[in-house]
N, C-alpha and C positions, 0 to 999 in steps of 0.2 A: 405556769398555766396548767400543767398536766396535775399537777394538783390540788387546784382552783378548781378544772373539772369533777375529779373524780369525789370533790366534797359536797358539789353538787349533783353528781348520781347519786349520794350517799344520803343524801335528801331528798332525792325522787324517789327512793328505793322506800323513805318513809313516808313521801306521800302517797306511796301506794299500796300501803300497809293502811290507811286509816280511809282514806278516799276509794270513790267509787272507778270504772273502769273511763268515765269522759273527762271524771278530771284527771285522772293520772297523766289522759291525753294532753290535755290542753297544757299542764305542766310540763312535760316532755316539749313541746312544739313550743313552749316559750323558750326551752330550756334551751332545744338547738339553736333557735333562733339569734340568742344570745351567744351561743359558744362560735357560730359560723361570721355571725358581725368580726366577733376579737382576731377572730382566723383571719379575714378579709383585712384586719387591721393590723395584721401583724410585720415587727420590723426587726427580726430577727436573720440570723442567716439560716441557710436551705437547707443545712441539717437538727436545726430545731424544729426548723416547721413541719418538717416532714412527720416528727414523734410529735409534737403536737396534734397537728390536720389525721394521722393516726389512732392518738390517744380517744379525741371527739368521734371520728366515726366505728371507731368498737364500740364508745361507750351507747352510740346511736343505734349503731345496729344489735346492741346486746350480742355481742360478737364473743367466741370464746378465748379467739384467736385472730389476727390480722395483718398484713403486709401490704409493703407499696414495693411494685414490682416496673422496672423499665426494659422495652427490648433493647439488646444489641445489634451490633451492626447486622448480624447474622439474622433472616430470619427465622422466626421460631424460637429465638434464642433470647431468654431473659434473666434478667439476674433483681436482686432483691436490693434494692433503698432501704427499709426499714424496717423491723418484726416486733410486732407483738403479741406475747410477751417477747421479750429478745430472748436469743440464745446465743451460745459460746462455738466460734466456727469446729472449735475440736468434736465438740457433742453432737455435730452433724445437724441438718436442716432437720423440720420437723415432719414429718411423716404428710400431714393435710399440705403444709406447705410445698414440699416436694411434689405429692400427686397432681396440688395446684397451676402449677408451673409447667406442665406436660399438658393439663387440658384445658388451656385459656382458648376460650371458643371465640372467634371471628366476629368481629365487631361490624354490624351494619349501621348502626346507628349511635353517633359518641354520646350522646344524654342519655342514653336507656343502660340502666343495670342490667347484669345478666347472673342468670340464678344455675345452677348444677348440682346435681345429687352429688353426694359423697357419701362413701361406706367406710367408715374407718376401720382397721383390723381389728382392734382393742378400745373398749369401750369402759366409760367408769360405769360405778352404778346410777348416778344419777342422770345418764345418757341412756342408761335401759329404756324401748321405746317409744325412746323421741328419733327422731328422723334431721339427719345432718344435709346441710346443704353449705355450697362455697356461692359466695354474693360477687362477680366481677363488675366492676364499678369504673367506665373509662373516666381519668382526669384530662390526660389529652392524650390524642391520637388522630398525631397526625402524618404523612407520610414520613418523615425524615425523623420523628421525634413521639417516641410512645408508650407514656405514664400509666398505670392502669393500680385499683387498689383492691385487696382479693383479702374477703373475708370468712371465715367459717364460722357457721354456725348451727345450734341445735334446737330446733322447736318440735311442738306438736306436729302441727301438719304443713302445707308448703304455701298455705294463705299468707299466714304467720311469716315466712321466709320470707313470702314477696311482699309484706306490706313495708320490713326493715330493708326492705331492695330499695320499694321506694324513698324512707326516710333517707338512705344514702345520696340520693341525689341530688338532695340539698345541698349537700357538705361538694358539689363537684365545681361549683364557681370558685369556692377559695384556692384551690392551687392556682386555677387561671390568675385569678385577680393576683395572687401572689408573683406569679412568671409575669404579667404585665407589666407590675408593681419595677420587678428585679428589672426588667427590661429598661423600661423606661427610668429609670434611677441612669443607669448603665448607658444610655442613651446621653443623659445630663450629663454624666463627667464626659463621655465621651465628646460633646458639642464643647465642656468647660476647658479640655485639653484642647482642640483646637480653634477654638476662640484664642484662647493665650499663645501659643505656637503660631499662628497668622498675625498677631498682632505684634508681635517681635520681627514676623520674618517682612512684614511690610513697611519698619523702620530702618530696617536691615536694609529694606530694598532701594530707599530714599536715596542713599550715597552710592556714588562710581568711584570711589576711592577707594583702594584697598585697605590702609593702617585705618581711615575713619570708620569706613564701616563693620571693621575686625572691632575697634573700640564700644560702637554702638552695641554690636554681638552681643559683648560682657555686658554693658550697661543694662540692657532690656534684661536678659538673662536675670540679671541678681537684684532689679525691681521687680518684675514680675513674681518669681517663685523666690525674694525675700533670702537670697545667697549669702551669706561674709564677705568671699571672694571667687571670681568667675573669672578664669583664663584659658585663650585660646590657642592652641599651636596646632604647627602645620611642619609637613613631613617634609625633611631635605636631607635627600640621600638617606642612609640608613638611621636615621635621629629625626627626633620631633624639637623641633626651635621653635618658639614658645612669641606670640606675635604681638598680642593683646590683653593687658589685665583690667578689669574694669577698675575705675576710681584712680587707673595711673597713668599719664598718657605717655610717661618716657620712663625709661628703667633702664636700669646697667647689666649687663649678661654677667658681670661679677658677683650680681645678688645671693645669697645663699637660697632667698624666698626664691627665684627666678633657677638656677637648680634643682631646688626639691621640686618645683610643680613640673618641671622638663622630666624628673624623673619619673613623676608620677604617668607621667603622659606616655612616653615610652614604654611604661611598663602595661598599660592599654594595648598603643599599639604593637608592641611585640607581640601580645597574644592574640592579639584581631579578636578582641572581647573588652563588653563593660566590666570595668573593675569597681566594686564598692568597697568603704570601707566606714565602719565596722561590717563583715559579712559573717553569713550565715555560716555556721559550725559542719552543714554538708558540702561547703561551696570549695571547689575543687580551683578556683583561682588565684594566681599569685598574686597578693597586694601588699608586698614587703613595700615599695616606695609610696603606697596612699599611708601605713599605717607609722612609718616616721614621722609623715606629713602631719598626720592626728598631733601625732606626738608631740613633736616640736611648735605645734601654732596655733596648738586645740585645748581640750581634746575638740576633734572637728568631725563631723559626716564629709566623703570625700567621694565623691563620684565622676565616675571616667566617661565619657561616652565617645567611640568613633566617630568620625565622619567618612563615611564611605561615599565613593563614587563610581559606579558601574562595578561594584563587590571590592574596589581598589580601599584602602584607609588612607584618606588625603591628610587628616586632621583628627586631631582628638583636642573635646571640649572638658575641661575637669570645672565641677561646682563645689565647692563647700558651703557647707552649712553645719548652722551650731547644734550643737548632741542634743540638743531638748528638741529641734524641729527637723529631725529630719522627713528624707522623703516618701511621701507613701506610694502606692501605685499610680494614683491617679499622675502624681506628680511625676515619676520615672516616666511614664508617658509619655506626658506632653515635652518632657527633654529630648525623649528618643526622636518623635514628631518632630522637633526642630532640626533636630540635627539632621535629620534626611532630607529637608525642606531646604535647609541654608547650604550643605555643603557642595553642593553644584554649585550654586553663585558662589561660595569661596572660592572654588578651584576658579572658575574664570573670573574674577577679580586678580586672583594672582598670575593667572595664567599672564593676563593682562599688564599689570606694573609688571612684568620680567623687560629684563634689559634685551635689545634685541638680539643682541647675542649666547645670550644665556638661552632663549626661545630657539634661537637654531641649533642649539645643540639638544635643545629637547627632543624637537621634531628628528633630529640624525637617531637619536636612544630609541625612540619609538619606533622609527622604521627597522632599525638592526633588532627591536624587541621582536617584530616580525620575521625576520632575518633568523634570528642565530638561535632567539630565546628568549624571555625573561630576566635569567640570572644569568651575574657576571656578566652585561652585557657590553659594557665598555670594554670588557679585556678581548673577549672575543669578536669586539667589531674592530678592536685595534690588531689584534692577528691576522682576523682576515684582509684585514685592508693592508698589509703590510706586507703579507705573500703577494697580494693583489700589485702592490706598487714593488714588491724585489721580482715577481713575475715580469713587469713589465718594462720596468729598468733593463733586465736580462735579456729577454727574449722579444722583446717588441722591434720591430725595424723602425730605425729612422733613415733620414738618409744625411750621410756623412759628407761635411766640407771643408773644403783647404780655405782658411781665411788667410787674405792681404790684402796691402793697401796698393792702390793703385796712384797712376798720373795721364791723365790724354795728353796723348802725343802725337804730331802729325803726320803721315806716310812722305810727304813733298813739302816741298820748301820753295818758295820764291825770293829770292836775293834783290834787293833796290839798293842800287849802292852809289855811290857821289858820282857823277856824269865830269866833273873835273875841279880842283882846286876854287873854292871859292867859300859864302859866308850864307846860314838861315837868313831867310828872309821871313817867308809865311807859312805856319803847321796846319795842314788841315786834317788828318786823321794819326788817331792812337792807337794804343795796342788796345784790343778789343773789339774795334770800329771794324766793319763788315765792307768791303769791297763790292760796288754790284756794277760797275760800269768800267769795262775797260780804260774810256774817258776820264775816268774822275782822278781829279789831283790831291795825292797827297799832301806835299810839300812842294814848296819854292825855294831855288837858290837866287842868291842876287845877282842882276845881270849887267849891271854898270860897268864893270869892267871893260865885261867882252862887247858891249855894246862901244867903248871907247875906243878899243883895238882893233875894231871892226872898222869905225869911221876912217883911224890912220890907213889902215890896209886898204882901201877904198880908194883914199888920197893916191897912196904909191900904185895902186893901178891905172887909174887916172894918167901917174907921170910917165910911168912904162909905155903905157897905150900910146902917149905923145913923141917920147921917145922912138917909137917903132914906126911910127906915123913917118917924123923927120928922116929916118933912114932911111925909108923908102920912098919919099921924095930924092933923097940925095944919090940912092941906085948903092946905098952901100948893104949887101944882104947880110953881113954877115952881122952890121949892128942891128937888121930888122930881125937878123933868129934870136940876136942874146937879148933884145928887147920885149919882144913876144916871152920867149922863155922866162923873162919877170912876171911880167905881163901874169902870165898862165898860173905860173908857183901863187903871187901874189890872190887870185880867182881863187884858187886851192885855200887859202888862209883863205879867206873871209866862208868861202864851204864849211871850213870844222867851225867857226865860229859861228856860224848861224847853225850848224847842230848845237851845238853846248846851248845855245841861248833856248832851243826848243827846249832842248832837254831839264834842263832849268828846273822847268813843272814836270814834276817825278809823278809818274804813274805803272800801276801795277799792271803786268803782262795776263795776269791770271783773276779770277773772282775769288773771293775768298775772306780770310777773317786775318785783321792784320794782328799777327802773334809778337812784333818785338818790333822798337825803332819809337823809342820817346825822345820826339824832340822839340817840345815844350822847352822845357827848361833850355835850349841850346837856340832859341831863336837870336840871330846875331854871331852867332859866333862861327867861325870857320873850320871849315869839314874840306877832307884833301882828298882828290879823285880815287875811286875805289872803294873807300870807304863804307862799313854797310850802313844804312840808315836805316832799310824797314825792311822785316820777314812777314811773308802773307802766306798763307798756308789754305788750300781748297777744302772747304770743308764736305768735302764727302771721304777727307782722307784722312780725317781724325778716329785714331785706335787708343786703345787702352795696354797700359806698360804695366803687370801686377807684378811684383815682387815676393815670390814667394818662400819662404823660410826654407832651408836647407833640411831640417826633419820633415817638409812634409810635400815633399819635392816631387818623389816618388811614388807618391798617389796621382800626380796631376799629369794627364795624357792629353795626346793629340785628339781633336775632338768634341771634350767635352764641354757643357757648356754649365750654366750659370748667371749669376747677377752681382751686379754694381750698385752703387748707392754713392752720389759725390756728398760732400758737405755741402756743396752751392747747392743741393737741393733732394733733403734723407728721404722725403717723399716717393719719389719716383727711383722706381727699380726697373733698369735697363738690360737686356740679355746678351750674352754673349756667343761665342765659342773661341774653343782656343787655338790659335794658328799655330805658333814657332814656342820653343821655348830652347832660352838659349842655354849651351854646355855647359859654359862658365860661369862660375860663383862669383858675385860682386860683394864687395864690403858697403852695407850702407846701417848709417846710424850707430855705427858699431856689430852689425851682426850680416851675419855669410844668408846671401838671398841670390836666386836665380832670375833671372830675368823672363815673362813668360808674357806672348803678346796676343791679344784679342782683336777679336773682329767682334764691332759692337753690331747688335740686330737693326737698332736705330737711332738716327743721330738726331735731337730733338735740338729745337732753336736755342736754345740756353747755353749748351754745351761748348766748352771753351778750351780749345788746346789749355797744360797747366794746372786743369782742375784735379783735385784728389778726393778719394774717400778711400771706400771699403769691398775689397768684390769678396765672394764666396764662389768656390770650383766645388760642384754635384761630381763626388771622387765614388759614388755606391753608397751601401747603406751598411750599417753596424748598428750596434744596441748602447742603447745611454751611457751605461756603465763606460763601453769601452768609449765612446767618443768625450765621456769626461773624466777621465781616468788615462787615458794615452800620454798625454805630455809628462804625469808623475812615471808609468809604469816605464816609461822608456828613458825617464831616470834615474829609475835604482838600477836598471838592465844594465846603461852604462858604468852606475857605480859600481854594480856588483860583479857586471864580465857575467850576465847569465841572458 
């Protein structure tokens, strides 16, 4: 176009060699008007247009000299866009342009040119005078942002100056129109990447399933921006394991395919960077595992992207594509835009399918990440919990007990034993049955006998009576004493016999709970005076008998106290203290045990002379170790004599 221009200055220059001074005008004012159109239409990038939009307004301003100048952050401070003619940075800025650049005067109004004298040092001869002036011309200027195009020139007088001031500010919409232009272009991709990037991440968003919606991932991905192949992996432990391939929905981790893309993934995340591949010749990136990947299945475009969450790399997404299409920016984009967008929902999808065990040990990594650190956090929340647990093994009090098994036994006995030779008749209570009435009959013996023995005895006093009767009619005293003296013996028998007969019906002297005398099984059969039938025992004088092992003998004093537990009922734990414990070693079960006897706190209705369990004796307190470690250590002590 810079050429196109200057061949039509080149024919203005001849229409004003033959034409008079209006039309030279009217030709110039078509001319611009033409060059400013193309400008306004121009779809180049911003380093062309700028030597363009340049080129037009020297050849407008008849300029000898001109630049496009922008400030820096700084104010005051400007630097040059474009020069013409151009120069070489060794040859140094140009003398106008330099002075230029120091006197850009303050802009009140951005559409008005602004005009400056200039005195050059060195003048040619065809500059002999004519009178220099510099034309500043704002493109935009505005607070943040400020274009400005600074031109020199040499006319007659300074009419002349400002009427090419004016012609310049025709030429000031086309950069606008241009930075609109670029805007809005930039704008389009910008909507066309997130149009594409929403419309993946809201198919994405469809599925609560983790594998489906990892599968969807690839799928959109490699419809959308037109992939080979699109695979997903996610970070476990120091490795990325590779989830989803689009177009597969099950694969073997033996694949070579399913390797190389793990490697390529890894080799992402190890660097916490996108990896491309083929890459640029300044790119300071490793992509030894994308450029095999080319290798072996391409040649292929291979791009890595992370997925970050909270700065963390949960995932990395790898896309190929085939070498004639690869990605351009717009496209790099809207990858990046995804993957920001989805990889929250991945992590809580998988957070989600974790096994619930797997998940508590997250949450324990995460709090020791708190704890101890980041790195190596398993080794050091296993040290410290392991000081933490030989700490407390060691030194923590517990309190220390003598285990044995016990038996309730009764302090008192009651004896019921046969009243005299005779046979069961009726059982009314067993061992277990509770005694509550002095009255109440156990058992019966049969009374037949004595009841027969009774009537003879009765008879022979009868005859005595009579006998003693006749003597003492007949005055003889001596047969009235030996007759009475039957008499009386014979009174005497039927006395024990009518006790035996009461006694008969066996009843208990005391209340209590009948401990022994089954005789069920014996009704009918005969039982000989003395004999014991039933043991009843008061129950407020049932104690407990612990047996306790001969090693741990000497921990258990007078005193202490404790708890029981019977089998008839592991629930309930009873207290005690300890009364007696006897000198002597008993053999039971095979092993040397002490006898040690309790006073229980309280006798509950249940409780049955006979019963067994388990008591514990509170002997003081010791540390873990030694309460489960005692029985070995004071077995090598014996074995060893130490």
């Amino acid at each position: 176009m810079v050429k196109d221009v200057e061949t039509k200055a080149a024919r203005g220059g001849t229409v004003k060699q033959h034409r008079g001074t209006g039309d030279r005008g009217k030709a110039l004012s078509f001319d611009t008007t033409l060059w400013i159109d193309r400008l306004e239409r121009f779809e180049g990038n911003f380093p062309e247009f700028i030597k363009q939009l340049l080129a037009v307004q020297c050849l407008v301003a008849r300029a000898s000299a001109g630049a496009i100048i922008e400030q820096g952050a700084e104010q005051g401070s400007w630097s040059v866009l474009a020069a013409r003619p151009s120069h070489e940075r060794k040859a140094g800025m140009p003398d106008w342009l330099s002075g230029a650049l120091k006197r850009v005067p303050p802009v009140s109004n951005a559409k008005q040119a602004y005009l400056k004298k200039y005195c050059a040092q060195k003048k040619s001869s065809k500059e002999v005078g004519k009178q220099e002036y510099l034309i500043y011309l704002p493109l935009i200027y505005e607070q943040a942002h400020r274009v400005m195009g600074v031109f020199y020139v040499t006319v007659a007088d300074e009419s002349v100056a400002r009427d090419r001031a004016n012609g310049l500010k025709l030429t000031q919409s086309a950069y606008t129109c241009f930075d609109l232009r670029n805007q809005m272009r930039k704008q389009n991709k910008d909507m066309t990447i997130i149009t594409h990037a929403m419309e993946v991440l809201d198919r994405f968003n469809e599925h609560s399933k983790y594998k489906s919606a990892a599968m969807v991932l690839c799928h959109e991905v490699a419809t959308v921006w037109r992939a080979d192949r699109v695979a997903l992996g996610l970070q476990q432990g120091a490795y990325v394991k590779m989830v989803a391939l689009n177009q597969t929905e099950h694969f073997s981790r033996k694949m070579q395919l399913i390797h190389d893309l793990e490697g390529v993934m890894e080799e992402s995340y190890d660097q916490d960077i996108e990896v491309f591949w083929p890459a640029s010749p300044e790119s300071s990136v490793i992509a030894r595992q994308a450029k095999r990947l080319s290798d072996r299945y391409g040649p292929e475009c291979v791009y890595s992207f992370p997925l970050r969450r909270e700065g963390e790399v949960i995932g990395v997404l790898t896309v190929e594509m085939p070498i004639d299409r690869a990605l351009d920016e717009q496209g790099l984009e809207g990858l990046r835009l995804l993957c920001n967008l989805v990889a929250p929902r991945v992590d809580d999808l998988k957070e989600a399918n974790k096994w619930i065990g797997t998940k508590l040990a997250d949450s324990a990594k995460e709090a020791g990440k708190k704890i101890v650190g980041p790195t190596h956090t398993w080794v050091k929340v296993a040290v410290v919990g392991l000081s933490i647990a030989l700490g407390f093994l060691f030194f923590w009090p517990v309190t220390d007990t003598v285990e044995s098994p016990f038996m309730i036994d009764a302090v008192r006995r009651q004896v019921i034993a046969a009243p005299f030779d005779g046979y069961v008749e009726e059982v009314y209570a067993e061992p277990g049955d509770v005694v509550t009435d002095d009255q109440q009959v156990l058992a019966t013996l049969s009374t037949g006998e004595l009841r027969l023995r009774r009537a003879s005895l009765v008879a022979e006093l009868a005859q005595n009576r009579i006998e003693a009767d006749i003597a003492r009619r007949e005055g003889n005293t001596v047969d009235v004493h030996i007759a009475q003296a039957k008499a009386d013996a014979k009174q005497a028998e039927i006395g024990i016999v009518d006790d035996d007969i009461e006694d008969a019906a066996m009843r208990s002297p005391m209340l209590g709970i009948v401990i022994d005398g089954n005789l069920k099984p014996r009704t009918g059969g005969a039982v000989q005076r003395g004999e014991v039938l039933y043991e009843v025992a008061p129950i407020d004088s049932l104690r407990a008998e612990l047996y306790v092992p001969e090693d741990r003998i000497n921990d258990v004093e007078l005193g202490q106290r404790g708890e029981l537990s019977s089998a008839a009922n592991p629930g309930r734990y009873i207290g005690f203290v300890v009364e007696s414990i006897e000198p002597i070693a008993q053999v039971r079960q095979g092993q040397n045990v002490f006898l040690v006897r309790v006073k229980l706190d309280g006798l509950p209705a249940w409780m049955r002379p006979g019963m067994q369990g388990l008591a514990k004796v509170d002997v003081g307190t010791t540390s873990m170790v030694n309460k489960w470690t005692r029985g070995a250590v004071n077995w090598v002590r014996m074995k060893l004599w130490i």
